[in-house]
PyMOL CGO cylinders between C-alpha atoms (Angstrom):
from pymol import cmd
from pymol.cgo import CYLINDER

trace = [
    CYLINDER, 71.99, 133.78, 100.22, 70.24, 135.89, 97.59, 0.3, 1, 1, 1, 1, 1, 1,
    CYLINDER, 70.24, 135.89, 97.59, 71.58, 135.89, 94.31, 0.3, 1, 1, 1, 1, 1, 1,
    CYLINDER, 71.58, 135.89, 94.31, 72.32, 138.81, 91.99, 0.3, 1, 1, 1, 1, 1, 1,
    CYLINDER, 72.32, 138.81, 91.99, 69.49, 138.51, 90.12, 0.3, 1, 1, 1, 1, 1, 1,
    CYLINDER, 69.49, 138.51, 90.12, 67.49, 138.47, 93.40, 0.3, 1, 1, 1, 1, 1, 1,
    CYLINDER, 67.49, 138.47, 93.40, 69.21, 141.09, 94.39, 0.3, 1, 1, 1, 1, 1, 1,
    CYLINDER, 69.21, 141.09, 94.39, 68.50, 143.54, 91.65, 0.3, 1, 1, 1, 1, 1, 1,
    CYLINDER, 68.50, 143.54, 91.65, 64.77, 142.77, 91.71, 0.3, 1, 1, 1, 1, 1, 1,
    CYLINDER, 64.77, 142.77, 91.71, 64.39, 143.71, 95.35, 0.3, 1, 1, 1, 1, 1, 1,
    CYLINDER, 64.39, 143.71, 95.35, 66.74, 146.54, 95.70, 0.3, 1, 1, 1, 1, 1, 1,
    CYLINDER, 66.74, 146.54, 95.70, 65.90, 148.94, 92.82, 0.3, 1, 1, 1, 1, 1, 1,
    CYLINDER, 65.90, 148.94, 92.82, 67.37, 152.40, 91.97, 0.3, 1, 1, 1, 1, 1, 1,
    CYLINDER, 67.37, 152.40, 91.97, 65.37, 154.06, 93.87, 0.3, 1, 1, 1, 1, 1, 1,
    CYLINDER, 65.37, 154.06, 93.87, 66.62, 152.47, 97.12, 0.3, 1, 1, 1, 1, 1, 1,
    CYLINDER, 66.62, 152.47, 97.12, 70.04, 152.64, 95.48, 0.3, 1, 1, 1, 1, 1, 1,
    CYLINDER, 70.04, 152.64, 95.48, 69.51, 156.83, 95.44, 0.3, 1, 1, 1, 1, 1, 1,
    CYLINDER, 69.51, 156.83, 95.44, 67.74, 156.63, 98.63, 0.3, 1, 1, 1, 1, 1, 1,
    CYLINDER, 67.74, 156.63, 98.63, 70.73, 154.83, 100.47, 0.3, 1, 1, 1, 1, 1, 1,
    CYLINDER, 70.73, 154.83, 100.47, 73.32, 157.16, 98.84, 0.3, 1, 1, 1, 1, 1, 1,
    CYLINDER, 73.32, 157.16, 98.84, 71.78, 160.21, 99.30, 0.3, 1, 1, 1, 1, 1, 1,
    CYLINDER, 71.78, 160.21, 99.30, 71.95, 159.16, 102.87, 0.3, 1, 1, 1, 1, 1, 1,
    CYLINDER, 71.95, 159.16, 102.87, 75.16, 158.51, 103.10, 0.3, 1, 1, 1, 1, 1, 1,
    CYLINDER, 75.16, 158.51, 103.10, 77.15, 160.57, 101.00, 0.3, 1, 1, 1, 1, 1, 1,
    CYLINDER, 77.15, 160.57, 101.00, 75.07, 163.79, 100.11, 0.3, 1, 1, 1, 1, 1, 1,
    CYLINDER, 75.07, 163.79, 100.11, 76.86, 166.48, 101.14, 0.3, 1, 1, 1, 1, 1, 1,
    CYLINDER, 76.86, 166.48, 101.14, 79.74, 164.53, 101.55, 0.3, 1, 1, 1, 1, 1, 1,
    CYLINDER, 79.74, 164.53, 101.55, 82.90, 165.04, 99.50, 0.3, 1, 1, 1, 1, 1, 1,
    CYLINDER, 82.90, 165.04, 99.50, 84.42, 162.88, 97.26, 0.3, 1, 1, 1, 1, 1, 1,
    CYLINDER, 84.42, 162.88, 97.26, 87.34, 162.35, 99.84, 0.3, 1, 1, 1, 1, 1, 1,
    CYLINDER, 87.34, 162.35, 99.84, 86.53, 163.15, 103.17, 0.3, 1, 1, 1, 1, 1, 1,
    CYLINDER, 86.53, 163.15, 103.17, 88.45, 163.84, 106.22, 0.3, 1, 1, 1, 1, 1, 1,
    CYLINDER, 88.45, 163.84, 106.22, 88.21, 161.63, 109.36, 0.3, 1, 1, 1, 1, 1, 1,
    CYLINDER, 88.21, 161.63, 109.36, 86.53, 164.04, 110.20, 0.3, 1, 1, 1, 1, 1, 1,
    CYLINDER, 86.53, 164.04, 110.20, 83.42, 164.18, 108.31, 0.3, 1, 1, 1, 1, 1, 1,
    CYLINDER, 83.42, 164.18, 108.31, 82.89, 160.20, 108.65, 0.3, 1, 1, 1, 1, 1, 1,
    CYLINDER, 82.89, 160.20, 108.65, 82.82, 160.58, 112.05, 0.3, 1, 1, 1, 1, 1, 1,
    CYLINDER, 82.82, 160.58, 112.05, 79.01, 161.17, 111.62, 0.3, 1, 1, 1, 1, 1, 1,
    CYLINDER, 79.01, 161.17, 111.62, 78.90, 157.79, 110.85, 0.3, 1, 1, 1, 1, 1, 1,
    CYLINDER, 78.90, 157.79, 110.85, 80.59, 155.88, 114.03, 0.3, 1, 1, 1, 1, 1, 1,
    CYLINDER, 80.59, 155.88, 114.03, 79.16, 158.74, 116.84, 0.3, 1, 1, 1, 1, 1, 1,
    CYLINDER, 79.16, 158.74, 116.84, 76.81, 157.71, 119.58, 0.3, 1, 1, 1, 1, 1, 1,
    CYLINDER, 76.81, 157.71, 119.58, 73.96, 159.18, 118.41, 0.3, 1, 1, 1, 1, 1, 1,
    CYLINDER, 73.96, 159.18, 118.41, 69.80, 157.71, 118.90, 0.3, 1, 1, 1, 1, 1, 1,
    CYLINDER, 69.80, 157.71, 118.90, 68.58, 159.73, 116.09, 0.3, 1, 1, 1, 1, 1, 1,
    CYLINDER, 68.58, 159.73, 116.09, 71.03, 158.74, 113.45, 0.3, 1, 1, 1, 1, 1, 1,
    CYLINDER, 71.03, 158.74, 113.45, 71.02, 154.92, 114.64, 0.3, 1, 1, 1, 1, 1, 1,
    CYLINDER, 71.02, 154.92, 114.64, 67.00, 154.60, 114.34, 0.3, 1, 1, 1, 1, 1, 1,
    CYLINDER, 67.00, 154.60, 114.34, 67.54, 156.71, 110.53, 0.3, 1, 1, 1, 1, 1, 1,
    CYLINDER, 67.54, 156.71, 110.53, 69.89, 153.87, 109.83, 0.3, 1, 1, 1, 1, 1, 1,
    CYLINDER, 69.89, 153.87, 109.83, 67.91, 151.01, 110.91, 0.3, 1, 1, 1, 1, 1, 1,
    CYLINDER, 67.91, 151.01, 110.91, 66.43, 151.67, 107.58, 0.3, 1, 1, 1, 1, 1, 1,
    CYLINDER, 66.43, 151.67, 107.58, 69.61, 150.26, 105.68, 0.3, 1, 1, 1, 1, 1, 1,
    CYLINDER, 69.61, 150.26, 105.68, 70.89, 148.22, 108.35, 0.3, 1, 1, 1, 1, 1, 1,
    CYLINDER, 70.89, 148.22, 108.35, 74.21, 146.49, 107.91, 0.3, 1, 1, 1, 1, 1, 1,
    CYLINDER, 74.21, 146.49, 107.91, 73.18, 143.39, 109.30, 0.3, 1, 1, 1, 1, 1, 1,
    CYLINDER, 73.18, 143.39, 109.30, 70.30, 141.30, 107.23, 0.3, 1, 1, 1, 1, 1, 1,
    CYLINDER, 70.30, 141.30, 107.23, 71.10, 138.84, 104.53, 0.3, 1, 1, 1, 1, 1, 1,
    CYLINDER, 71.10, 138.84, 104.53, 69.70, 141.52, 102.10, 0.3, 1, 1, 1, 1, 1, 1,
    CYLINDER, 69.70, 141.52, 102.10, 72.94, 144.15, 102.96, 0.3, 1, 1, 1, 1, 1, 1,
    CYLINDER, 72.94, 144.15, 102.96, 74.84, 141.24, 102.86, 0.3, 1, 1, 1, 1, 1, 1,
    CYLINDER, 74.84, 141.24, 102.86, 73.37, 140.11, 99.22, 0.3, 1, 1, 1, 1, 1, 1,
    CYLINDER, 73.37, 140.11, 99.22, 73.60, 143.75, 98.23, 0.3, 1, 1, 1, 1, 1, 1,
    CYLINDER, 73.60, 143.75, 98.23, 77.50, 144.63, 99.23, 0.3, 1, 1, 1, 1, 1, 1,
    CYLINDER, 77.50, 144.63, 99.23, 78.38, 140.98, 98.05, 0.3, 1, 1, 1, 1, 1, 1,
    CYLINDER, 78.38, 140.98, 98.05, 76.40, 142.42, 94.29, 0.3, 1, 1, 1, 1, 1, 1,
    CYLINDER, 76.40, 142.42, 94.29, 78.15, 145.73, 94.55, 0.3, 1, 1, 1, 1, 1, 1,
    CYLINDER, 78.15, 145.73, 94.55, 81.53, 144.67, 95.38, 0.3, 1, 1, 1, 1, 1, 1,
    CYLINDER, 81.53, 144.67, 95.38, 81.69, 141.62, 92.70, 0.3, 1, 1, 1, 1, 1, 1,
    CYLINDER, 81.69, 141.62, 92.70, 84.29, 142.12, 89.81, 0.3, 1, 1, 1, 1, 1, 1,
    CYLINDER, 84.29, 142.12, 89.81, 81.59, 142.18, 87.15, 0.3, 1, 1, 1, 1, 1, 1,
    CYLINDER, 81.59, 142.18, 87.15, 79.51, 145.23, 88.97, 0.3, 1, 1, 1, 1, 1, 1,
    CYLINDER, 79.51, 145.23, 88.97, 81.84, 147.33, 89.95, 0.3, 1, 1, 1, 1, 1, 1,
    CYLINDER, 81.84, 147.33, 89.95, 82.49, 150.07, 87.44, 0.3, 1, 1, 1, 1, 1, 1,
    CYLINDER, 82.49, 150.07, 87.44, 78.72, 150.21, 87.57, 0.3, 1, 1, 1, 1, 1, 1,
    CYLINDER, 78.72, 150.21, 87.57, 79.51, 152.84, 90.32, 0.3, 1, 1, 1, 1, 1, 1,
    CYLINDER, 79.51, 152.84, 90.32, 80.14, 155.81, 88.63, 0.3, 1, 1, 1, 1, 1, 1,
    CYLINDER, 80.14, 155.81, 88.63, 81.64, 156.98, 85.40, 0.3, 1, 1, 1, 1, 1, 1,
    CYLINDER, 81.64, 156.98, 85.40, 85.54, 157.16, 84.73, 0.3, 1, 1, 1, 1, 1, 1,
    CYLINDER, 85.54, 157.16, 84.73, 86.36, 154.35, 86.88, 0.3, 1, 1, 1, 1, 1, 1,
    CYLINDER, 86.36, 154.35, 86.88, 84.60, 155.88, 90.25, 0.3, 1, 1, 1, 1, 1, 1,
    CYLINDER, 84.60, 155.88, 90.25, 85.43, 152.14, 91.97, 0.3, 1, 1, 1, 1, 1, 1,
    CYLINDER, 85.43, 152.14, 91.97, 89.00, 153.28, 91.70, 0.3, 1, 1, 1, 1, 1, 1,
    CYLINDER, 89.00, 153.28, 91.70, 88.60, 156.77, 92.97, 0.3, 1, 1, 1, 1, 1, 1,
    CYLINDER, 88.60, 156.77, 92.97, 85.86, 157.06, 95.80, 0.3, 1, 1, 1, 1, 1, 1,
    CYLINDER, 85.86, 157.06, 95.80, 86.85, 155.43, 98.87, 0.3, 1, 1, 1, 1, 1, 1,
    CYLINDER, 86.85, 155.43, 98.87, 83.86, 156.46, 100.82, 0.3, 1, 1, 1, 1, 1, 1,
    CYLINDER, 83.86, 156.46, 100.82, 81.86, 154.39, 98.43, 0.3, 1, 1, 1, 1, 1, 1,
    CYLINDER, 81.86, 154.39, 98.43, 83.64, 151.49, 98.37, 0.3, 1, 1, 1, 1, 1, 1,
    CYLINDER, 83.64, 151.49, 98.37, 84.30, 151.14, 101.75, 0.3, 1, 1, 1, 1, 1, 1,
    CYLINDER, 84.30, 151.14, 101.75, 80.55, 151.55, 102.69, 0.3, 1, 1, 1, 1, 1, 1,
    CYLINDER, 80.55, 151.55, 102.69, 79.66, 148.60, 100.59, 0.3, 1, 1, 1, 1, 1, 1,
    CYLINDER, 79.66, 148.60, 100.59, 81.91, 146.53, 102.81, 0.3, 1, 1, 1, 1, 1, 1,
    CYLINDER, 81.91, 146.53, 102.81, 80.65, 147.61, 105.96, 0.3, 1, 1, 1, 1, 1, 1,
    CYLINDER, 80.65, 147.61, 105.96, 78.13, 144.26, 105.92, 0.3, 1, 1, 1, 1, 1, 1,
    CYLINDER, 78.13, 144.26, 105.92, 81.48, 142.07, 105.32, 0.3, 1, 1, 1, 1, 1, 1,
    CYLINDER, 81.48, 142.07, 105.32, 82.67, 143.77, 108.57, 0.3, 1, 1, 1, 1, 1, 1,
    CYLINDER, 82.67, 143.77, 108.57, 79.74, 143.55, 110.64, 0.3, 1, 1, 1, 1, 1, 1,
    CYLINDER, 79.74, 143.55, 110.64, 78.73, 140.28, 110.11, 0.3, 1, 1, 1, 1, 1, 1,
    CYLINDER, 78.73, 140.28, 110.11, 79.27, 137.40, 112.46, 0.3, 1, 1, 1, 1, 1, 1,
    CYLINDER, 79.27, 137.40, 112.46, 81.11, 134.88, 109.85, 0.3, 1, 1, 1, 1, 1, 1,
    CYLINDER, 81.11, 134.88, 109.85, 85.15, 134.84, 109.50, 0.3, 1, 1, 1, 1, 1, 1,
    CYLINDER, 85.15, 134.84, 109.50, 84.97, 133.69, 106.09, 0.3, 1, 1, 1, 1, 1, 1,
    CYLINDER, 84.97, 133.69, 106.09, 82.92, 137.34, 105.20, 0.3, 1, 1, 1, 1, 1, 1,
    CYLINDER, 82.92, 137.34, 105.20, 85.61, 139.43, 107.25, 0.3, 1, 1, 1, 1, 1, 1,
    CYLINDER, 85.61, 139.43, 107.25, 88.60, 137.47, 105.58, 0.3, 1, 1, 1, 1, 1, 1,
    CYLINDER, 88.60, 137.47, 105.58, 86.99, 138.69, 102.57, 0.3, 1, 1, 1, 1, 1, 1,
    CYLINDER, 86.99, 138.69, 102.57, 86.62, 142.29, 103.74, 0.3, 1, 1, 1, 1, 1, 1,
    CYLINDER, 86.62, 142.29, 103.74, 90.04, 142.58, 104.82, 0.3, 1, 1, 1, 1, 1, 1,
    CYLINDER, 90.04, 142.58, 104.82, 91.43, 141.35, 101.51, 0.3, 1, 1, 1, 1, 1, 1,
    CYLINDER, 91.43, 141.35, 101.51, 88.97, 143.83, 99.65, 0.3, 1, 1, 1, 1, 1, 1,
    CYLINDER, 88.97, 143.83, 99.65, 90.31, 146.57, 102.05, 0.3, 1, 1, 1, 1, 1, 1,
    CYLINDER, 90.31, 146.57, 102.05, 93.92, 145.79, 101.46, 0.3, 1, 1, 1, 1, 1, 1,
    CYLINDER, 93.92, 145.79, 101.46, 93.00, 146.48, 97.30, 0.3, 1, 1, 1, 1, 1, 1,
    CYLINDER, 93.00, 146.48, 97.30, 91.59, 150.07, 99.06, 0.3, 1, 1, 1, 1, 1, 1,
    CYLINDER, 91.59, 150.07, 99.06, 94.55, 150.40, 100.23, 0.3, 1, 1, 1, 1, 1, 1,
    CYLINDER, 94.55, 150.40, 100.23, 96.83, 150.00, 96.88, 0.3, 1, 1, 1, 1, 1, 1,
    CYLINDER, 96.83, 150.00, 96.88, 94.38, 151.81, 94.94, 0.3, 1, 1, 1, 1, 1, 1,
    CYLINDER, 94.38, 151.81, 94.94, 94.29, 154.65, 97.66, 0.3, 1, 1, 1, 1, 1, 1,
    CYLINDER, 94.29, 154.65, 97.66, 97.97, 154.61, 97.33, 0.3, 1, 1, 1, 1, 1, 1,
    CYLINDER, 97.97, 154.61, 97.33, 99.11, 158.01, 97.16, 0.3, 1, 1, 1, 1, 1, 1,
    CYLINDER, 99.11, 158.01, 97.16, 95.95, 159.94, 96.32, 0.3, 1, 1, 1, 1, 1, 1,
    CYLINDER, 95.95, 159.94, 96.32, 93.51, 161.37, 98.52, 0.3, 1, 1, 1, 1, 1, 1,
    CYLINDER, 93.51, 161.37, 98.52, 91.77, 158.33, 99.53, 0.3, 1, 1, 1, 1, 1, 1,
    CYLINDER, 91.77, 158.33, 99.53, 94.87, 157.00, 101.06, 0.3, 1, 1, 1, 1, 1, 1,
    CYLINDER, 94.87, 157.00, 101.06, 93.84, 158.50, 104.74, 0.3, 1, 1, 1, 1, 1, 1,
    CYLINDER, 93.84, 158.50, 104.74, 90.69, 157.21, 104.84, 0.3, 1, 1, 1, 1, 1, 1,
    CYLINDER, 90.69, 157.21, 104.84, 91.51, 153.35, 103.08, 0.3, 1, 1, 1, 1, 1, 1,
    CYLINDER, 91.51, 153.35, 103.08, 93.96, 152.83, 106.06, 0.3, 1, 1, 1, 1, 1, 1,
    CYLINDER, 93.96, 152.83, 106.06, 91.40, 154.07, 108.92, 0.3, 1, 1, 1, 1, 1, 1,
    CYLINDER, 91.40, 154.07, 108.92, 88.84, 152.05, 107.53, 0.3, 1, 1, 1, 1, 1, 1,
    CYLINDER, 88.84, 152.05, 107.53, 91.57, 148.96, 107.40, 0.3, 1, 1, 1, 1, 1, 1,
    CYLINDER, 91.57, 148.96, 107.40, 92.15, 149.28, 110.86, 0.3, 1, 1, 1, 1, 1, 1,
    CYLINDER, 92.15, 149.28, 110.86, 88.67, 149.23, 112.16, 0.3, 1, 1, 1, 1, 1, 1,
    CYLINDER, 88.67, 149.23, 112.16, 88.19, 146.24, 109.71, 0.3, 1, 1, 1, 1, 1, 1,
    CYLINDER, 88.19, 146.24, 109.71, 91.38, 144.88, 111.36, 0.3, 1, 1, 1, 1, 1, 1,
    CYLINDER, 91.38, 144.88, 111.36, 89.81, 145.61, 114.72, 0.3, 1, 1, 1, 1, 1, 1,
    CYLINDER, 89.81, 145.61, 114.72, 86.65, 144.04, 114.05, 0.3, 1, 1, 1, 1, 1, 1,
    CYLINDER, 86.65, 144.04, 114.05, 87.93, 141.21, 112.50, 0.3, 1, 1, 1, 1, 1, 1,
    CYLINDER, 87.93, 141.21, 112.50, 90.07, 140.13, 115.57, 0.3, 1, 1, 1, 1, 1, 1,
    CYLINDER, 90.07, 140.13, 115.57, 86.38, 140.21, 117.76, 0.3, 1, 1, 1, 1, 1, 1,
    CYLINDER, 86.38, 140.21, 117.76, 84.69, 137.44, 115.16, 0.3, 1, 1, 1, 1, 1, 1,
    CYLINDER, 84.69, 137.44, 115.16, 88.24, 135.22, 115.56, 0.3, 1, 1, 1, 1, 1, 1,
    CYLINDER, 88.24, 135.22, 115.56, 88.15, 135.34, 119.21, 0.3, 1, 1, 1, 1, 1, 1,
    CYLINDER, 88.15, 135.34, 119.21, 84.51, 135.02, 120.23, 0.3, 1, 1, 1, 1, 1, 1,
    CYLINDER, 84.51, 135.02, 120.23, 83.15, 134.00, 116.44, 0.3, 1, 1, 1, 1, 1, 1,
    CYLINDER, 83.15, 134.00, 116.44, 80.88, 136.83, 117.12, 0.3, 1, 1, 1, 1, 1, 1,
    CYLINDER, 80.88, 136.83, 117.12, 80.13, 140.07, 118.32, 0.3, 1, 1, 1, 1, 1, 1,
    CYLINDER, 80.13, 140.07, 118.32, 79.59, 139.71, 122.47, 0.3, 1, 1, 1, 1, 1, 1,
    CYLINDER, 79.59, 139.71, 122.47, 77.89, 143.20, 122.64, 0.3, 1, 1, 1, 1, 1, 1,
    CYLINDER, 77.89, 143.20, 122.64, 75.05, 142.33, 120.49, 0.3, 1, 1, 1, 1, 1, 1,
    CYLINDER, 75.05, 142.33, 120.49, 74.39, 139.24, 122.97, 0.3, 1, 1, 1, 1, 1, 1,
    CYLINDER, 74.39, 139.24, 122.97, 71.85, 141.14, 125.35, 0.3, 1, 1, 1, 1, 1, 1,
    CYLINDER, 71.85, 141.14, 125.35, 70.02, 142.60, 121.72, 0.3, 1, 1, 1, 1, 1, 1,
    CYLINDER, 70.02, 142.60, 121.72, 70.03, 138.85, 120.88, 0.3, 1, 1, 1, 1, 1, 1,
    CYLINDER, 70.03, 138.85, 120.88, 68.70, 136.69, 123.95, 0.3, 1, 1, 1, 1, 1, 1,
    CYLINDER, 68.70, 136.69, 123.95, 72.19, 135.30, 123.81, 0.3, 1, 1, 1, 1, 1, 1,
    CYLINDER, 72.19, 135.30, 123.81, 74.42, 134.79, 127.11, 0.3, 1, 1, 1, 1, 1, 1,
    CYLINDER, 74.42, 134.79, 127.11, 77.94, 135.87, 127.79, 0.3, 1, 1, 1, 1, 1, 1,
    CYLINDER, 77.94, 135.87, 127.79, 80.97, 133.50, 128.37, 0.3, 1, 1, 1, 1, 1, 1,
    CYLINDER, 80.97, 133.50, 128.37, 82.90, 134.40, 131.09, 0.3, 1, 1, 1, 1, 1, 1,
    CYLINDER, 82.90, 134.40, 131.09, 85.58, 135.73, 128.76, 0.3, 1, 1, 1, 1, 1, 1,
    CYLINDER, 85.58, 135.73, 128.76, 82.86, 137.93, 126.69, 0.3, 1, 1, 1, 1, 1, 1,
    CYLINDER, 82.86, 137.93, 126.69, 81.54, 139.30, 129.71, 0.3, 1, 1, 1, 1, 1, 1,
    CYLINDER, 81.54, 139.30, 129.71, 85.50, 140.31, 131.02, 0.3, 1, 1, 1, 1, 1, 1,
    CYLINDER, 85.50, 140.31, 131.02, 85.90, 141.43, 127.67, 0.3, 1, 1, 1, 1, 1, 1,
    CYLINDER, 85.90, 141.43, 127.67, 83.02, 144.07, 128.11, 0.3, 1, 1, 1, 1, 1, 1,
    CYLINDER, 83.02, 144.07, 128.11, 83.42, 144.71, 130.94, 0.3, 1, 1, 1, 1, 1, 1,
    CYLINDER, 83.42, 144.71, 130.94, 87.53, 145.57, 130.49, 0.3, 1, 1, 1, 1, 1, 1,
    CYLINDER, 87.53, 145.57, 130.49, 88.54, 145.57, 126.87, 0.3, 1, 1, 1, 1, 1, 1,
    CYLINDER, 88.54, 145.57, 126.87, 85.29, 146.41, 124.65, 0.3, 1, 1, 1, 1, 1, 1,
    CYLINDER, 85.29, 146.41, 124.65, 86.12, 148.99, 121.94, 0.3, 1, 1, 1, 1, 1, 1,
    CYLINDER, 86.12, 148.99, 121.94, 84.42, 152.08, 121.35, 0.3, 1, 1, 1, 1, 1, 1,
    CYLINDER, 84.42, 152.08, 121.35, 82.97, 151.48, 118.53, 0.3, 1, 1, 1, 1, 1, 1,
    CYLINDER, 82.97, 151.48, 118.53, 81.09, 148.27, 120.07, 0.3, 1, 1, 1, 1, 1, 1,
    CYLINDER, 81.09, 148.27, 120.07, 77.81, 148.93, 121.42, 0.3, 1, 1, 1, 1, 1, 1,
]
cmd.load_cgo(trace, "trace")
């Protein structure tokens, strides 16, 4: 695992900009369901854009674990912008939540619950619960199969029986 001084020598501000302007330009401060959908859609073009900043290497991990850290935080935005953009926050824990490790989702869903009593409330308070529950949903994949059975083809890796009945009858939507 990288370490924060690692970290900030191989992602720089320009990839910083670069990845937000990616994800959040011309997205408001508090978005609707709505809006995010963007994100989550079946859609070739905007998967290969993303493969640029995918959620899965050890660097997004490094990176979210950086961002997320109690010493860093404030660092993302003036006025205490951890506290009041959810879209932000929640993006940086997208590589908790996509990773195949319980330990990284237990942390996720503890950093989500904060979300959610921050959120509490305001504006954000729509969104931090969504997000929760597709953390949630995730979460119970890695504790079942300790890992994502969809990403076995992508992988070499072979089904059990009860991954393959699993995506064959039960897979989520938002596994593919």
């Amino acid at each position: 695992m990288s370490t924060s001084t690692e970290v900030e020598f191989i992602f720089t501000d320009e990839d910083s900009t670069r990845i937000l302007d990616f994800w959040f330009k011309d997205v408001p401060e508090f978005p609707s369901m709505e809006t995010t959908k963007r994100w989550f859609q079946v859609d070739a073009a905007f998967d290969e854009a993303c493969r640029v900043y995918t959620v899965t290497d050890p660097l997004a991990l490094a990176v979210s674990q950086h961002a997320i850290s109690p010493a860093r935080r404030f660092d993302l935005g003036p006025g205490g912008a951890w506290r009041g953009i959810p879209t932000r926050r929640c993006w940086f824990y997208l590589p908790l939540e996509h990773a195949e490790d319980l330990g990284a989702h237990q942390h996720g869903l503890e950093l989500h619950e904060e979300l959610i009593r921050d959120c509490k409330g305001g504006e954000g308070e729509e969104l931090a619960g969504h997000m929760e529950e597709f953390s949630k949903a995730h979460t119970e994949v890695i504790k079942r199969f300790g890992r994502y059975p969809y990403r076995n083809q992508a992988l070499g890796r072979e089904n059990t029986k009860e991954e393959a009945e699993w995506l064959e009858k039960e897979k989520s939507p938002w596994a593919r």
